[in-house]
C-alpha positions in Angstrom: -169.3 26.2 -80.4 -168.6 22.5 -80.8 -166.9 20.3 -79.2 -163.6 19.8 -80.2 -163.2 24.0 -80.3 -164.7 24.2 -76.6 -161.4 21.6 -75.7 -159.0 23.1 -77.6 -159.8 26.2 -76.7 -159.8 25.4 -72.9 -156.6 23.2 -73.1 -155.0 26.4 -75.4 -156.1 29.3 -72.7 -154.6 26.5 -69.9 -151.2 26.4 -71.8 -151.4 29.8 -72.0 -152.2 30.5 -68.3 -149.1 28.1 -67.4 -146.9 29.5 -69.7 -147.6 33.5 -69.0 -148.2 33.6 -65.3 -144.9 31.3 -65.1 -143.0 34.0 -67.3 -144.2 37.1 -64.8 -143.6 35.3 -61.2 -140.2 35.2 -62.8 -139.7 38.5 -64.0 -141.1 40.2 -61.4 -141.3 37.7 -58.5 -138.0 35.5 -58.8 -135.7 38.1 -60.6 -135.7 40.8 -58.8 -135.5 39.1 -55.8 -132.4 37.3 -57.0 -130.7 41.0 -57.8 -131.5 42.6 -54.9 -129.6 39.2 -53.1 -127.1 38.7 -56.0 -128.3 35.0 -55.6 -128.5 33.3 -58.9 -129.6 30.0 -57.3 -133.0 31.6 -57.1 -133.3 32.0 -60.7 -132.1 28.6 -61.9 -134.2 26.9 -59.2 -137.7 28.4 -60.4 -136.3 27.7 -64.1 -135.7 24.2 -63.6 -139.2 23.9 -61.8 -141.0 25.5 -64.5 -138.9 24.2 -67.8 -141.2 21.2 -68.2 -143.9 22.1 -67.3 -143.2 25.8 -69.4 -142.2 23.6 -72.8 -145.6 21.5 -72.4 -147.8 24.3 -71.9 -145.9 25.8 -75.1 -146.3 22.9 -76.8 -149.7 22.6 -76.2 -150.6 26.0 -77.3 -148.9 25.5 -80.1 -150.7 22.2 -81.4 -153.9 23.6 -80.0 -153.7 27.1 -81.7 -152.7 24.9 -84.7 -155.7 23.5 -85.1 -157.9 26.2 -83.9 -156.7 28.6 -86.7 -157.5 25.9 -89.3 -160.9 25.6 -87.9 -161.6 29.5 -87.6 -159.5 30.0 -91.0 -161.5 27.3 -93.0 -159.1 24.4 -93.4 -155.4 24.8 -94.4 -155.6 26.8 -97.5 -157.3 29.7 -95.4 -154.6 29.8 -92.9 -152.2 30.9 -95.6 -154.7 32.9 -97.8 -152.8 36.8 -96.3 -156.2 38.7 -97.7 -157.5 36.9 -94.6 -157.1 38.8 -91.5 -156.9 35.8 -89.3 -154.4 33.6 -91.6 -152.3 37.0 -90.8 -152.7 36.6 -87.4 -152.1 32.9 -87.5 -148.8 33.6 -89.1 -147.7 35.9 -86.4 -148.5 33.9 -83.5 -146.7 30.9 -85.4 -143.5 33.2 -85.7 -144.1 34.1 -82.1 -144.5 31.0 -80.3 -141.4 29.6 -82.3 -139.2 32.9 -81.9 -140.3 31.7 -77.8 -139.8 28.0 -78.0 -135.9 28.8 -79.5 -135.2 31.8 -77.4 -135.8 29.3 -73.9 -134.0 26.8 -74.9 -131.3 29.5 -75.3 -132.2 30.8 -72.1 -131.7 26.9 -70.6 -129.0 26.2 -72.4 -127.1 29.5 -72.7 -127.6 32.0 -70.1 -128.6 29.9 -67.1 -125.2 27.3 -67.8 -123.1 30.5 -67.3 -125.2 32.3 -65.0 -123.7 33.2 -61.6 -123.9 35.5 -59.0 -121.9 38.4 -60.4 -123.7 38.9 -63.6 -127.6 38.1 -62.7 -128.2 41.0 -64.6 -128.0 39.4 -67.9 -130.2 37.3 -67.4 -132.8 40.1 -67.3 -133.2 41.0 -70.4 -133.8 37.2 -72.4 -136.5 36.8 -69.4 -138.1 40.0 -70.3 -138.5 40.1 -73.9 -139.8 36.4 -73.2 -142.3 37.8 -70.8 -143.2 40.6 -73.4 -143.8 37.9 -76.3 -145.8 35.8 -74.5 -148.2 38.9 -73.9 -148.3 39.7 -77.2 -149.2 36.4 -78.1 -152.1 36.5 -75.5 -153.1 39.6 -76.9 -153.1 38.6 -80.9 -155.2 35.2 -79.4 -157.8 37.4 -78.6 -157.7 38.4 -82.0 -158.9 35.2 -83.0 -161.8 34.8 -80.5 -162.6 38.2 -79.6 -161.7 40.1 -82.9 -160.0 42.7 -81.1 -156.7 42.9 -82.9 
């Protein structure tokens, strides 16, 4: 493996690290402690720790899984050639990680501005199909360096 895919590779499965273990100590650390005390402060202090932090590690997969799919597609042309298995993968994860990047600034912007202690509850459901993404993104990575998907 050369060099530049041994970085981006260990900068992409950092962001990744960040970004998924930050998603699960929130749904199912954070949030359900923050039902079972109808304290929404709970939420919306992890989620303004982990916001930045969250959005670079996103970003970071995403410019790192960028260029990892043109080197393990062949160059730009492979990454959209859909005969290809991984350009069809690539596509996927790009959907994905967008379909993510919108749906927590939603989340930020959205949900948490109204969020209070009566209706915690609908906060749930954003933070777990976020959570559930972000796994299948893992998962369709490991397509790419694994061949598993």
């Amino acid at each position: 493996m050369g060099s530049e895919r041994s970085i981006l590779v260990i900068l992409h499965i950092l962001g990744a690290s960040i970004w998924i273990g930050g998603m699960l100590i929130m749904a199912l650390g954070v949030l359900p402690k923050a039902k079972k005390a109808k304290d929404a402060i709970l939420l919306k202090n992890y989620e303004g720790s982990f916001h930045i932090l969250g959005m670079i590690a996103l970003t970071i997969q995403f410019l790192t899984g960028f260029r990892l799919a043109m080197i393990y597609a062949g160059g730009m042309k492979g990454l959209f050639d859909f005969s290809n298995h991984l350009a069809v993968l690539f596509i996927w994860k790009l959907v994905l990680i967008l379909i993510t990047m919108g749906l927590f600034v939603v989340f930020k912007k959205k949900t948490l501005s109204v969020l209070d202690n009566s209706n915690i509850s609908s906060a749930s459901t954003l933070i777990w199909v976020l959570t559930l993404i972000s796994i299948t993104l893992m998962v369709l990575g490991l397509g790419f360096s694994r061949g598993i998907v």
